[in-house]
Structure formats: structure tokens, C-alpha cells
LOKE-24521 format. One record per residue (C-alpha): residue in one letter; x, y, z. Coordinates in Angstrom, 1 decimal. Last residue first. Example, Ala and Ser with C-alpha at 12.3 -4.5 7.8 and 13.67 -1.06 7.14 Angstrom:
ATOM|S|13.7|-1.1|7.1
ATOM|A|12.3|-4.5|7.8
//
This chain:
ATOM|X|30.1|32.9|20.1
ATOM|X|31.1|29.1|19.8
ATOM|X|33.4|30.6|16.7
ATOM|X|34.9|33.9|18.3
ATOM|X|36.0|32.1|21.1
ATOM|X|37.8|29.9|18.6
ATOM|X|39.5|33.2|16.8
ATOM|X|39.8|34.4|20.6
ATOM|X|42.1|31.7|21.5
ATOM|X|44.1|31.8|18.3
ATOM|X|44.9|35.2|19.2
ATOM|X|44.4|37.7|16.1
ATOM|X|46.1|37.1|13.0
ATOM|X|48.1|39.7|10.6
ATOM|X|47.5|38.4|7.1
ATOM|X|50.8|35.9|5.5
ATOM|X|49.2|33.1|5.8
ATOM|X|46.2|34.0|4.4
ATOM|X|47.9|35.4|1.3
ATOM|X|49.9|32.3|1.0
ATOM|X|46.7|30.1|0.9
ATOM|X|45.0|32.3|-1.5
ATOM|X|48.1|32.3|-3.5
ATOM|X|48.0|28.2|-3.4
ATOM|X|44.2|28.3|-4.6
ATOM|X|45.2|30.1|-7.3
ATOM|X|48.2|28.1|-8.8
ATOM|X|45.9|25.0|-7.7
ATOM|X|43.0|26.6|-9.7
ATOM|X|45.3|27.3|-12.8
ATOM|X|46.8|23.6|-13.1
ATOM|X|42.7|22.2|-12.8
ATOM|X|42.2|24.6|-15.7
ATOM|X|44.8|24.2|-17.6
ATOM|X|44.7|20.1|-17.6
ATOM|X|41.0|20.5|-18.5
ATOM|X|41.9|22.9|-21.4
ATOM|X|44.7|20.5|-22.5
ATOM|X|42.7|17.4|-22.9
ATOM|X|43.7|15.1|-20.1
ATOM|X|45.9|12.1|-21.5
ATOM|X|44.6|8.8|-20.3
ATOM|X|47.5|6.5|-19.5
ATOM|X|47.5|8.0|-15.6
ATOM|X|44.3|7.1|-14.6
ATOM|X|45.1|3.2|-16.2
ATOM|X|47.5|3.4|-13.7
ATOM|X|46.1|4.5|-11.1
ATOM|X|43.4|1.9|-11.2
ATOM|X|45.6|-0.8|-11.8
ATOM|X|47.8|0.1|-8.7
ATOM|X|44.7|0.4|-6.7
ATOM|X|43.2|-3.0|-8.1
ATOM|X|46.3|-4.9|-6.7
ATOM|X|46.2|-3.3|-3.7
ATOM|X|42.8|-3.9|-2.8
ATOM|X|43.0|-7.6|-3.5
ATOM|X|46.4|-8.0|-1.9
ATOM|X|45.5|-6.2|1.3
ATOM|X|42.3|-8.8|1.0
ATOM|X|43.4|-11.9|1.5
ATOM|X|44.4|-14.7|-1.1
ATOM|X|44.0|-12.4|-4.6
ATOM|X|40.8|-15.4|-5.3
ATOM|X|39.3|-15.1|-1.8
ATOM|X|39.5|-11.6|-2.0
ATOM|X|37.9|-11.4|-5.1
ATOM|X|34.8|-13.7|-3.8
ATOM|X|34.4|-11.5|-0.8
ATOM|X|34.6|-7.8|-2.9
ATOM|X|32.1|-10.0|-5.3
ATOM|X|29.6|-10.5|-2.5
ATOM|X|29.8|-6.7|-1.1
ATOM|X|29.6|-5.5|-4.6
ATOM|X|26.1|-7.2|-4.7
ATOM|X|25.4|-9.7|-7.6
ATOM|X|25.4|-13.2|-5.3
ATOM|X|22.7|-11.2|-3.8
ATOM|X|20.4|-12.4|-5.7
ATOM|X|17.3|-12.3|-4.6
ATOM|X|17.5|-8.5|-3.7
ATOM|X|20.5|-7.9|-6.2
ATOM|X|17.8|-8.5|-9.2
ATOM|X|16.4|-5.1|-8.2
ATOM|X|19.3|-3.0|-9.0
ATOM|X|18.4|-4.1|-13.0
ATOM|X|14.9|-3.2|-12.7
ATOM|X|15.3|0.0|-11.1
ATOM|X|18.6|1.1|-13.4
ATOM|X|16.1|0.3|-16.5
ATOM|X|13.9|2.7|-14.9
ATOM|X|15.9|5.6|-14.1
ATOM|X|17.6|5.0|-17.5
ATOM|X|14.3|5.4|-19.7
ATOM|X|14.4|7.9|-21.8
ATOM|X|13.5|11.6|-21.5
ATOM|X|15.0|13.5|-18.7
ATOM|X|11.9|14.8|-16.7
ATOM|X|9.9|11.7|-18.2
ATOM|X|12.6|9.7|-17.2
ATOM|X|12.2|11.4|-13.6
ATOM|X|8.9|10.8|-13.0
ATOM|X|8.9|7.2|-14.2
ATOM|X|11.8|6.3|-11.4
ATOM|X|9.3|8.3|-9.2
ATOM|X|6.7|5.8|-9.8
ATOM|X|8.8|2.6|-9.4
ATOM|X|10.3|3.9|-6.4
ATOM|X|7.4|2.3|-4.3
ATOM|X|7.6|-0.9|-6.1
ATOM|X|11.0|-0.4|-5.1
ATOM|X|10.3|-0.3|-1.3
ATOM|X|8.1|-3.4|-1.7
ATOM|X|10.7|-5.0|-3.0
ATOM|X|13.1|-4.4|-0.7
ATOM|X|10.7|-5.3|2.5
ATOM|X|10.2|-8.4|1.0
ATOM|X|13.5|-9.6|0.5
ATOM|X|14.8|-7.9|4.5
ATOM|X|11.7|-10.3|5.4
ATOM|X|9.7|-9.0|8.4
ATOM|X|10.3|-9.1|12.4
ATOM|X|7.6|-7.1|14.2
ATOM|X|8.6|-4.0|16.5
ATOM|X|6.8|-1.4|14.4
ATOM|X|9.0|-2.6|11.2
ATOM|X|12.1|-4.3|11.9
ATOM|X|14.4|-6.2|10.1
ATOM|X|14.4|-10.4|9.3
ATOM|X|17.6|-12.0|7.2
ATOM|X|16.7|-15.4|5.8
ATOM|X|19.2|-15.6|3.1
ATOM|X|22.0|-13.9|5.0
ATOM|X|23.2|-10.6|2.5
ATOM|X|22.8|-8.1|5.0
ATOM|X|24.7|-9.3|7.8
ATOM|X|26.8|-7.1|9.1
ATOM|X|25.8|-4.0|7.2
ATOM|X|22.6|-4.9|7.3
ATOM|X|21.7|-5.9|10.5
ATOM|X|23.2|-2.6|11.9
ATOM|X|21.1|-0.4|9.4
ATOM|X|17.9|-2.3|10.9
ATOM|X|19.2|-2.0|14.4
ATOM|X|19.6|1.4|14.1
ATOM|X|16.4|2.3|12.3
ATOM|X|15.1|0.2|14.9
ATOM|X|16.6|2.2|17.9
ATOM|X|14.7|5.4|16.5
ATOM|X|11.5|3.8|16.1
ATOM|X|12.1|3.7|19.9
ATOM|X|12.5|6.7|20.4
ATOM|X|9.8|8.4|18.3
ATOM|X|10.9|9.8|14.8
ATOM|X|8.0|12.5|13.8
ATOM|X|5.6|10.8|10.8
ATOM|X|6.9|10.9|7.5
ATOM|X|3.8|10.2|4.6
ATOM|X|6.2|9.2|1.1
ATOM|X|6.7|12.6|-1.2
ATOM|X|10.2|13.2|0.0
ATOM|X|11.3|9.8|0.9
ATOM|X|10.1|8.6|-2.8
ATOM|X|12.5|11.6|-4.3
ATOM|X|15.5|10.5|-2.2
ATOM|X|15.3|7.0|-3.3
ATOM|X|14.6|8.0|-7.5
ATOM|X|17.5|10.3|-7.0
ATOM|X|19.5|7.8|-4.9
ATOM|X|19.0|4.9|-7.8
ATOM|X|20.2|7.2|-10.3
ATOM|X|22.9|8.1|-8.5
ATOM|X|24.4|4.8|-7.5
ATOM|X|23.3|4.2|-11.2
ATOM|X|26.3|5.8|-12.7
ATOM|X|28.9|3.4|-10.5
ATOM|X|31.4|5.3|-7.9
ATOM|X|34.8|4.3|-6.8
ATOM|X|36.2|6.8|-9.2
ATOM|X|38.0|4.0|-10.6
ATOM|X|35.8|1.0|-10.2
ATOM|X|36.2|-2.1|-8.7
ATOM|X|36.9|-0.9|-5.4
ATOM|X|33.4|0.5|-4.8
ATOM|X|34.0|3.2|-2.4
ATOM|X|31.0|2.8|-0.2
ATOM|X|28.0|5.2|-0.4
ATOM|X|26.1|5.7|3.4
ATOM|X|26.7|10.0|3.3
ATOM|X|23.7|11.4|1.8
ATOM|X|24.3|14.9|1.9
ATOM|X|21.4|17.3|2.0
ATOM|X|20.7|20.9|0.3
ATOM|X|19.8|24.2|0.9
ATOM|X|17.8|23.7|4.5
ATOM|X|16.8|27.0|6.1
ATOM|X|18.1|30.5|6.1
ATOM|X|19.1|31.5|9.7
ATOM|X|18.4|28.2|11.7
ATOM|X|20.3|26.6|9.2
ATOM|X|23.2|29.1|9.0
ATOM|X|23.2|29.1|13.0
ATOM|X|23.5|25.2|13.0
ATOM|X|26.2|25.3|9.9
ATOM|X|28.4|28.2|11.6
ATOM|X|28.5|31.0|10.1
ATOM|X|30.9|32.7|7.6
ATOM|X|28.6|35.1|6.4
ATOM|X|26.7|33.7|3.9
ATOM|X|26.4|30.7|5.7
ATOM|X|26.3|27.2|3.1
ATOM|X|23.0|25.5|4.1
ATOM|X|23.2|21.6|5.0
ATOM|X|20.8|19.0|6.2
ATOM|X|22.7|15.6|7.2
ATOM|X|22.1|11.9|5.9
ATOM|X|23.7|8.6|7.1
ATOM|X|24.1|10.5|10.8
ATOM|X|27.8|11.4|12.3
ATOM|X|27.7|14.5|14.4
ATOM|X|31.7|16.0|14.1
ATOM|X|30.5|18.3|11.5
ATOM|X|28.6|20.6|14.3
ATOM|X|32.1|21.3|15.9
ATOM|X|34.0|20.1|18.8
ATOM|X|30.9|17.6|19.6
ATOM|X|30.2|16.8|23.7
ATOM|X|32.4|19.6|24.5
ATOM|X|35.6|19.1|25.8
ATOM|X|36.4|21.9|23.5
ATOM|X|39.0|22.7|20.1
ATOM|X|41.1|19.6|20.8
ATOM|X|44.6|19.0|21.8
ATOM|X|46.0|22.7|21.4
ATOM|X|49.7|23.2|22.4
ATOM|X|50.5|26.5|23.4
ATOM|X|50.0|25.6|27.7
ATOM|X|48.7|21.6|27.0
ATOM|X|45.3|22.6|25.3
ATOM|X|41.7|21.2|25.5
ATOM|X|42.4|18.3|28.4
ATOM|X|41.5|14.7|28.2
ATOM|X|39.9|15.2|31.5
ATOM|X|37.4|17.1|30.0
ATOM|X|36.5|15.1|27.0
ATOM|X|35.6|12.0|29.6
ATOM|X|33.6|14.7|31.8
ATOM|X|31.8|16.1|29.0
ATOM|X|30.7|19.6|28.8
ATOM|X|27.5|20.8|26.7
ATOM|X|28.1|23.8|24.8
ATOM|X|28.8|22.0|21.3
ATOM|X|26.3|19.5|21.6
ATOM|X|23.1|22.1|22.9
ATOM|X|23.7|23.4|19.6
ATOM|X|23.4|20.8|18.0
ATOM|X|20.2|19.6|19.8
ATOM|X|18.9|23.0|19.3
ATOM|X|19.5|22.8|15.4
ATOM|X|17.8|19.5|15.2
ATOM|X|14.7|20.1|17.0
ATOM|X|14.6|23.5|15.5
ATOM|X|14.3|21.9|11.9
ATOM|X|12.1|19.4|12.9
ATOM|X|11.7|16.0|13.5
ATOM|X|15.1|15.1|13.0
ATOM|X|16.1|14.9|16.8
ATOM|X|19.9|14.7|18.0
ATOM|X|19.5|12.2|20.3
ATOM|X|23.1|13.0|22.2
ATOM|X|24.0|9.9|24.3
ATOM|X|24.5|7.6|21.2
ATOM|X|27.1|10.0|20.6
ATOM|X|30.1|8.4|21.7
ATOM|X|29.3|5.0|20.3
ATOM|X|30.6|7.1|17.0
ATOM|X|30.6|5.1|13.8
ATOM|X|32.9|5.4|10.4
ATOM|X|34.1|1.3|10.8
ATOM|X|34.0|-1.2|13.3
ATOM|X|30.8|-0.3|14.8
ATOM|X|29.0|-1.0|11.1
ATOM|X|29.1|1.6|8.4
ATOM|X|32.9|1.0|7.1
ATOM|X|31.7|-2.8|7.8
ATOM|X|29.4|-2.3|4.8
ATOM|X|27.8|-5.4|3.5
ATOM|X|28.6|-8.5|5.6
ATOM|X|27.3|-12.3|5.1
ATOM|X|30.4|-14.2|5.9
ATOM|X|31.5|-10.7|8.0
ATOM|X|35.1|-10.6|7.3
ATOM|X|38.5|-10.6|8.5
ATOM|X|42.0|-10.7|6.5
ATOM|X|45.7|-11.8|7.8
ATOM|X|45.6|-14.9|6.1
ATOM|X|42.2|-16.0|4.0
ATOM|X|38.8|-14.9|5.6
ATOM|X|39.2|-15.4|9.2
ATOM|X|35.9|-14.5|11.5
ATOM|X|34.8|-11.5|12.5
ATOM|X|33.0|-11.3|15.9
ATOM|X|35.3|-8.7|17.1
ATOM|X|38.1|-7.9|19.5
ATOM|X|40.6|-5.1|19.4
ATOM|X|43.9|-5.5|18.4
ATOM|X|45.1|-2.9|16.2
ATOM|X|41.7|-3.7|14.3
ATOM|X|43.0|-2.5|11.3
ATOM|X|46.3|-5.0|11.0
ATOM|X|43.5|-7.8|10.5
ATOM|X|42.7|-6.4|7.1
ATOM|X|38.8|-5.5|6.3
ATOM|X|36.2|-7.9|4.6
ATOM|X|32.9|-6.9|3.8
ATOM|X|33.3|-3.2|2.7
ATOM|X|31.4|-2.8|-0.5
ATOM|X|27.7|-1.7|0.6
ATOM|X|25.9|-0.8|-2.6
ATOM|X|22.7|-3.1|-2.8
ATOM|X|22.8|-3.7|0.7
ATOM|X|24.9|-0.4|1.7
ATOM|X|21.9|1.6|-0.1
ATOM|X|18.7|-0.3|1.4
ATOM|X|19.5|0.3|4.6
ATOM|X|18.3|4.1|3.9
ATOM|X|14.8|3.0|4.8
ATOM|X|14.2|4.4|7.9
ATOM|X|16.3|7.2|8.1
ATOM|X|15.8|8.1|4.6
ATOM|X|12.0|8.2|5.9
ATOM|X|13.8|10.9|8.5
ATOM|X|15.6|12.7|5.8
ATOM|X|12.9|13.4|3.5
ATOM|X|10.5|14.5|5.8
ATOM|X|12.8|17.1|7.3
ATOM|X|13.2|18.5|3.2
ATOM|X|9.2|18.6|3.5
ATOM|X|9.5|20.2|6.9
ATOM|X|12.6|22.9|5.5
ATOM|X|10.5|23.8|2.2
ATOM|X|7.8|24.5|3.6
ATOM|X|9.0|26.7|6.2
ATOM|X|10.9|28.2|3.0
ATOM|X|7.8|29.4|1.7
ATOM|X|5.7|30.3|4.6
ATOM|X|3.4|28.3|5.7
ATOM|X|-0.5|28.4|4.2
ATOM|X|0.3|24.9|2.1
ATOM|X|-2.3|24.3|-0.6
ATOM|X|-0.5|21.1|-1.2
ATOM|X|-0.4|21.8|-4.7
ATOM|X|0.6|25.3|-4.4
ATOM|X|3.9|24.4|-2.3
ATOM|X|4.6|21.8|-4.5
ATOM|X|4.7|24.2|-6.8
ATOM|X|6.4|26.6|-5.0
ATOM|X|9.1|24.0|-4.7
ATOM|X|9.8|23.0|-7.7
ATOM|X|11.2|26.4|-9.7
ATOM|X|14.2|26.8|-6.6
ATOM|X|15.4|23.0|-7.9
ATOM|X|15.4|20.2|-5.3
ATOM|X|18.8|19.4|-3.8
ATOM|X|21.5|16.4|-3.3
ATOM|X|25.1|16.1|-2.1
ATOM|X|26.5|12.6|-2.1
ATOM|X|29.3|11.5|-0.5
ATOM|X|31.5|8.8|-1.1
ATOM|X|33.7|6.8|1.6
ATOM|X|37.1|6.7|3.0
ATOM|X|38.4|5.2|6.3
ATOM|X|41.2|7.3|7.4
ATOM|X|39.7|8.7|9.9
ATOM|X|38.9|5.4|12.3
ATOM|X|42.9|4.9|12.1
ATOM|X|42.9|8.2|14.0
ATOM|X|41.5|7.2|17.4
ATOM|X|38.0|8.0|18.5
ATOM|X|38.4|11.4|21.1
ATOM|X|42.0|12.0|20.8
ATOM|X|42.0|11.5|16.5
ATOM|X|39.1|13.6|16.5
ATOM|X|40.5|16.6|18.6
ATOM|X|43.4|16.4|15.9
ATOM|X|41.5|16.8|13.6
ATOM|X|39.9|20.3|15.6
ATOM|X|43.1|21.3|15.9
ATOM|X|44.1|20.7|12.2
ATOM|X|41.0|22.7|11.2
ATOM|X|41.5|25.4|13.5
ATOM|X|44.9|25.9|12.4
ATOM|X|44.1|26.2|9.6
ATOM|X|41.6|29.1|9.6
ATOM|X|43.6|30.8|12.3
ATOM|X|46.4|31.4|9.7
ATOM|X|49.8|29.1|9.8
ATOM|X|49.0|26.4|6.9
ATOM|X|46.7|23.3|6.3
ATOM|X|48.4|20.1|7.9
ATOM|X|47.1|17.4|8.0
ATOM|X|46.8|15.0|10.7
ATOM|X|49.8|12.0|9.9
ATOM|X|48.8|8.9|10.5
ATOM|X|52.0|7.0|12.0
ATOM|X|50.8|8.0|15.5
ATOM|X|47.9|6.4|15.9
ATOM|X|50.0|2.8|14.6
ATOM|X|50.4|1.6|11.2
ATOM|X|48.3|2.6|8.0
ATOM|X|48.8|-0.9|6.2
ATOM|X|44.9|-1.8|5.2
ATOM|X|42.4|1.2|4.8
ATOM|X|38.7|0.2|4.6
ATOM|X|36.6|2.2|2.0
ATOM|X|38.8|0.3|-1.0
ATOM|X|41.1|1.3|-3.8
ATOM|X|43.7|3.4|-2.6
ATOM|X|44.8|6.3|-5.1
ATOM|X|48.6|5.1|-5.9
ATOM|X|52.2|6.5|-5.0
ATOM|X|55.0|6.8|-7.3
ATOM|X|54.7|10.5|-8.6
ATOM|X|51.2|11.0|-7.1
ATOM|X|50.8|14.2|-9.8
ATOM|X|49.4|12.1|-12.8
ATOM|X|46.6|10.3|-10.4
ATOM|X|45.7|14.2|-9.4
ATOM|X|44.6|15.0|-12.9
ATOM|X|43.1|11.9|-13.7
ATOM|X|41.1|11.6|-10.8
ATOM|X|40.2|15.4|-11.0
ATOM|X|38.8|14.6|-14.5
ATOM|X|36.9|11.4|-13.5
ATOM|X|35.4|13.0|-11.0
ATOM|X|34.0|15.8|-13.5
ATOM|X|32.5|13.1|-15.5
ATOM|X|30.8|11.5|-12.6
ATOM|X|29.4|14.9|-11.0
ATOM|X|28.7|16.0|-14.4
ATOM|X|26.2|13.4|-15.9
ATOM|X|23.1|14.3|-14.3
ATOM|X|23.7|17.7|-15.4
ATOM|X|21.7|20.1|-13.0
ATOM|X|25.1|20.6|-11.5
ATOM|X|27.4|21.0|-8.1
ATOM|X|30.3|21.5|-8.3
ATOM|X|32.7|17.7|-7.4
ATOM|X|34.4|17.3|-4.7
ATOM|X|37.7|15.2|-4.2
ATOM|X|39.0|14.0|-1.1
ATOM|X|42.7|12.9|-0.4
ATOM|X|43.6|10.8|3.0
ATOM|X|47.0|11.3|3.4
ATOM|X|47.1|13.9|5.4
ATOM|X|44.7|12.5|7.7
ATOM|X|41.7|14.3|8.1
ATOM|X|39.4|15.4|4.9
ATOM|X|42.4|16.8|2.5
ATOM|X|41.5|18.7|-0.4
ATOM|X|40.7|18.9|-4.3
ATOM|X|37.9|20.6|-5.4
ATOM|X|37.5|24.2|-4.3
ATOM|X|40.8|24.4|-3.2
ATOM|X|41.4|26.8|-0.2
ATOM|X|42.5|24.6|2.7
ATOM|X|44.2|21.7|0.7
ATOM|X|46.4|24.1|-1.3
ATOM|X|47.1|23.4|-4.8
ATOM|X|47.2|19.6|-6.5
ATOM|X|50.9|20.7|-7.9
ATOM|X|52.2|20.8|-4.0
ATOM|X|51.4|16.9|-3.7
ATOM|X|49.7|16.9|-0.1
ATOM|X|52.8|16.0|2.5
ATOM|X|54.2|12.0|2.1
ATOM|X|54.2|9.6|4.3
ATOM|X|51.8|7.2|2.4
ATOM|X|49.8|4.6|4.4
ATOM|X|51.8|1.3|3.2
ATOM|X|50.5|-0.7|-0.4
ATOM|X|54.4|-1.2|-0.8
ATOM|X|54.9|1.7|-3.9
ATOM|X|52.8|4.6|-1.5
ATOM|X|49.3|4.8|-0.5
ATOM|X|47.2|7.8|-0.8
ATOM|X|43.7|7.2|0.4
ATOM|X|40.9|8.3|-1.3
ATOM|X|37.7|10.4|-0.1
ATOM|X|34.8|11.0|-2.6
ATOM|X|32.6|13.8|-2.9
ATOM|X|29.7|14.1|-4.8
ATOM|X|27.6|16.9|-6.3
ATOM|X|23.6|16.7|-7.3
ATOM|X|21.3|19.7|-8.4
ATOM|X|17.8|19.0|-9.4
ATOM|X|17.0|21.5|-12.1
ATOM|X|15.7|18.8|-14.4
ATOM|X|13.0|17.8|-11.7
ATOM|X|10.5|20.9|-13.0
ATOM|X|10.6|19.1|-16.9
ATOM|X|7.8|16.7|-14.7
ATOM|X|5.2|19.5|-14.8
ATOM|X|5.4|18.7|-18.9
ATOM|X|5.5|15.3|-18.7
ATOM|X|2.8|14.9|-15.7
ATOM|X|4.1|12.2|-13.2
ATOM|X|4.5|16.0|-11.1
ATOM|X|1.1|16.6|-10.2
ATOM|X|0.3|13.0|-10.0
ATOM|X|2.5|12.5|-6.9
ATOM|X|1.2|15.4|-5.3
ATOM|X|-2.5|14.8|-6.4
ATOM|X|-1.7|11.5|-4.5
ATOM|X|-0.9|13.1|-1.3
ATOM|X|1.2|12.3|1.6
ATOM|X|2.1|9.0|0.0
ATOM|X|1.6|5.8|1.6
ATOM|X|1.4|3.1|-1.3
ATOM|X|0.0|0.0|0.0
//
């Protein structure tokens, strides 16, 4: 039974000519990517100098170790762009590695101890420093290794043209962007509930090297030599081994509402914790974290899907929310997909528009506790074990077939995946559908289940990943860039590396005040 907020919504826009509205959906990615060098070991070398400057790049940066690359994409209307554009930057910054390669996997392999994992570094201004302080707050609070586990991102928003529309249809009496920020609120908490569904049919991480654990227990059992695994695991870089933060199960950070949320981040970053306390914030010059506040910084909240608005003043994200109201969301559950590249196949998108699109117009009641913990326990069942034949979730605290649950879920894609080929013309939202849904019964076609099998064959799974990194790279590095692209990547790291000296080079005020000045 289809549970849509209203029909005339749905119909309003399975209309050809209302449907043209979706083509100014914007969509951006970014994708993290370890640098590793000739051995497969953690890289020790600073940011290449001919990618530009990590802090002021547009494109190409650093997300926490120094090592650990990311690469974002503009945003674009073109449903083709994000990819294309990734392609360039991979090509671009796999001919400046001299020697090293672009690590294939989510789960890193040979980065040594904490303190072999290098925090980056991102110049002398305030604005650095605060972002290497507030790294190396990370690495105190949850150990670095866990930061230089890579994934993709996906950033996602509804044009400015569909929303009064919608607006209309629903014969809405709030204000515009009111709307706008409950039906974008909507989206997020039905992504909370069914957002499992991406690391089973894209979850890549099943098997991680031994060395990662650095001796911590788990339930995993021996895959070949020196490699673990899940027998029926998806996404272990989602799972408590991987990108999670026990820390904040204490916060319930609410999703109900736009205040909700912004209060309870808020709240975060003002509320002292004893454990962060007696870790200590500086050591007399020496910063060790930017608070012993429950979060350092909004950012450090983890959740599969976050609202976002860019400040236009600087401000933080709660405040800019609170100010403005939701401009976007990120969807942040993709795995790399180590057989690929970029580490990210064309229908990953495809499959998150039509997603993203059936969470916006299905019914969303608020998030109660307890629903809460079986979002949880549903997204923990299937990245450990998403894959096991006769795998139950839950649904109002019954137990219900993962297979049946899936299908019904597409069924209710189905009509969006028509709304946005006849947005586009063709029929690639559909055809992606149909051929996504064969993983449900067969999940011998996951990633997740050929990651396993190709570890099995390479005889563990540093040698797998490895293997396909230096191959990737490689074949990165054979493609000539055409000489305007080359240009214009060159020219924005000649830029971004004046804006960098420039900043450097500005009188600063006390570092102390320049954080005082952010909580304030």
C-alpha cells in the first residue's frame, strides 16, 4: 500500500510537462581516497604541491589524515557532471602522485600505529589551524585509524522552480521556506528508515585487514591470512568497526524538525563532558582539541544523511540553518566501490535520486525513540549481515523479510523512477530499477559479494585492494587530459595556493579568541 502524503502530489508531477521541473535537481559528490605509497603502506608524504592548497581548493583537499585525499565535485543540474567531472580530478591528481597510488577500497589496510597517521596540515592562519586542531580533537576522542576510512558522498537538492509548486499543490498556508525545510525534514527521517537499502545493494566493505583492528576484539571470522570478514557483511565502514561514533548515542539529536535539530546541535557543542574534560583542550600552546564539549564542531555529528546550508557570512552550519533553512542534503552511506575508478557506478545516482524523491513525497511521521533504535538496528543488520538468506528487520517491532521489505520499497520507487525519465527523456531511471532489483534475490550480484569472492581469489584482502589500486592509477594515468582541462585544474591550484599564501601571510588575532569567536 502506497503511503504518500498526497496522490495529487504524486500526479502533479508524473505529468510530462510538470515533470521538466525535476531537471534542475542539483547533485555533487565527494569521494575520499587514500594515498598509498609503492608497498601498499599509508603514504608519508605532504599533499602533492601541484594539487594546490588543501585549505582553499575548491575541489581537491584533505578530509583528516594527510593522506587521505578527497575530491568534490560543483554541483550541477547535469546528471552526468558529477561523474564526469570526477573522472577529471582523478586523472589530474593520479598524474601528480609520482609513485604513490589512489587506494582502492573504504577500509584502509597498512596505515600503522595512531601515531604513524599524519593530521594534515593546512597552513599558519587561524583558519588552519583550526582545522588541524579540531582533527586532531578527532584522533584523541576516537582514534585516527577510524579517519582514514574513506567513503563517497553525495550532495543532493530540489530546484528553486519546484518547490512553490509543490507548495501550491498542497495548498500549504506556511511560509515558503517553512515548507521547504519540513518537507526537506521528511525526506531525511523516511531516509532514516529506509536508507539500509543503499549499503545492501551498494555496501562494499565486507572484509577489512587484521592490521586495522590494532587489536581489538570482534565477531569476525578469518577470511584468508591476515584478512576478516562478515560471511554475510555489506558495509563494515558503516557497522561499529568502521565510520561510527558509540560516543554519541548519548546525544539524540532529533530530526523532527528543523529547531529540534538545530537545538540539539547546539546544545552538543556547549555541553561539557567529563571523559573530554579530563582529556584536556590545550597543554600551555599546544591545542589537543578545540572543546571538551560533547561535539568540537557541528560536522563532528555522524548520521547517514545531514541537512546543509552554506552561511553567507561565515557561520556556523547550526546558526546558517536556523538563519536560512535547508539548501541541500548529503547522503553520506556510499561505499567506495573498489572495482571502479572513481569508486562510484552511474546508477548509484540514479537509484539515490529515485530514493530521495520517494522519501520526500512518502507520509513521515515524527521519529519516536524507539523507532529510533530500529532504524539502528535495521542499518546494523545490514551491514553485518545483510546478505543472510533469511535475514528479518524491523518494522513497528515485528520481524519482516529484509527480501520483501526491498521489494516493496522499489515498487514504491517505481513511480518516481517514471517521474524522472519523463523529466529527462528515456528510460535510464527505470532500467537502473529493474536491473538494482535483481540484487534483492540475488545477492550473489552485490559488490559486497564480489569484494568476498575477489579476496578469496587475490588470497586476502591487502592484496586484493592493492592490486586494483595500482591498476586503477595506472590506467588514470595512460589517459591524456585534454589540454583545457589540464589548464584549468593547473590554474585553480596556482590560485588556490596564492589564496593560501595570502592568508598566511594576514596579521592574526589570538588563536584563543578566533575559537571564542566561533562558539560565540
Amino acid at each position: 500500500m502506497l503511503k504518500f502524503t498526497c496522490c495529487n502530489q504524486v500526479r502533479q508531477f508524473s505529468d510530462p510537462a510538470q515533470a521538466q521541473v525535476l531537471r534542475g535537481i542539483q547533485r555533487g559528490f565527494e569521494r575520499e581516497c587514500l594515498r598509498v605509497d609503492r608497498t601498499g603502506q599509508l603514504a608519508r608524504t605532504p599533499h602533492p604541491q601541484t594539487l594546490g592548497s588543501k585549505l582553499t581548493h575548491p575541489w581537491i583537499t584533505t578530509d583528516y589524515a594527510e593522506a587521505l585525499l578527497e575530491f568534490i565535485t560543483p554541483p550541477s543540474t547535469d546528471p552526468a557532471y558529477p561523474l564526469a567531472f570526477l573522472q577529471d580530478i582523478h586523472r589530474f591528481s593520479a598524474q601528480q602522485l609520482g609513485g604513490e597510488f589512489l587506494w582502492a577500497g573504504s577500509m584502509p589496510c597498512r596505515i600503522g600505529t595512531d601515531a604513524d597517521i599524519a593530521i594534515a596540515n593546512y597552513g599558519n592562519s587561524n583558519a588552519a589551524r583550526f582545522k588541524q586542531v579540531y582533527r586532531e580533537g578527532l584522533g584523541l576522542r576516537y582514534g585516527r585509524a577510524m579517519q582514514t576510512i574513506a567513503g563517497a558522498h553525495y550532495n543532493w537538492s530540489l530546484p528553486d522552480a519546484f518547490w512553490p509548486v509543490l507548495h501550491d499543490t498542497c495548498n500549504s498556508q506556511e511560509i515558503l521556506q517553512d515548507f521547504i525545510n519540513r518537507r526537506y525534514f521528511g525526506l531525511i527521517r523516511n531516509f532514516l528508515r529506509f536508507g539500509w537499502l543503499i549499503p545492501y545493494l551498494f555496501g562494499a566493505s565486507p572484509a577489512l585487514c587484521q592490521s586495522f583492528l590494532q587489536g581489538h576484539p570482534s565477531d569476525l571470522t578469518e577470511l584468508a591470512p591476515g584478512t576478516l570478514h562478515g560471511a554475510f557483511a555489506t558495509s563494515l565502514r558503516m557497522s561499529d568497526l568502521g565510520y561510527q561514533n558509540h560516543a554519541q548515542d548519548k546525544l539524540a539529536i532529533s530530526f523532527n524538525s528543523l529547531s529540534e535539530y538545530t537545538q540539539g546541535l547546539e546544545a552538543a557543542i556547549r555541553t561539557h563532558d567529563p571523559y573530554y574534560a579530563e582529556m584536556g583542550v590545550r597543554d600551555g600552546d599546544n591545542w589537543k582539541q578545540l572543546s571538551d564539549c560533547l561535539l568540537q564542531t557541528e560536522s563532528e555529528f555522524y548520521a547517514p544523511m545531514r541537512p546543509k546550508r552554506i552561511g553567507q557570512h561565515g557561520e556556523r552550519p547550526a546558526l546558517a540553518l536556523q538563519r536560512y533553512g535547508v539548501q541541500y542534503i548529503e547522503m553520506r552511506l556510499f561505499d567506495l566501490n573498489p572495482f571502479i575508478d572513481i569508486g562510484i557506478a552511474p546508477e548509484q545516482s540514479l537509484f539515490a535520486d529515485a530514493l530521495m524523491l520517494m522519501c520526500l513525497f512518502r507520509e513521515s511521521p515524527p521519529i519516536t525513540s524507539r523507532e529510533q533504535g530500529e532504524n539502528d538496528e535495521n542499518k546494523h543488520r545490514v551491514v553485518t549481515r545483510g546478505r543472510q538468506p533469511d535475514l528479518q528487520l524491523l518494522v513497528h517491532n515485528r520481524e519482516q523479510p529484509l527480501r520483501t521489505l526491498a521489494n516493496e520499497l522499489f515498487d514504491e520507487m517505481a513511480p518516481f523512477a517514471a517521474m524522472l525519465d519523463a523529466a529527462y527523456g528515456g528510460q535510464q531511471y527505470n532500467v537502473t530499477l529493474l536491473n538494482l532489483r535483481q540484487r534483492i534475490d540475488q545477492p550473489e550480484l552485490t559488490p559486497s559479494a564480489q569484494v568476498i569472492e575477489a579476496v578469496k581469489k587475490h588470497g586476502g584482502y591487502f592484496n586484493f585492494a592493492f592490486e586494483w589500486s595500482k591498476a586503477h592509477t595506472q590506467s588514470l594515468q595512460a589517459v591524456a587530459i585534454p589540454a583545457e582541462v589540464e589548464s584549468r585544474f593547473r590554474d585553480c591550484a596556482q590560485t588556490s595556493l596564492a589564496a593560501q599564501t595570502k592568508l598566511d601571510a594576514a596579521p592574526q588575532e589570538p588563536f584563543e579568541d578566533f575559537v571564542a569567536a566561533y562558539y560565540a
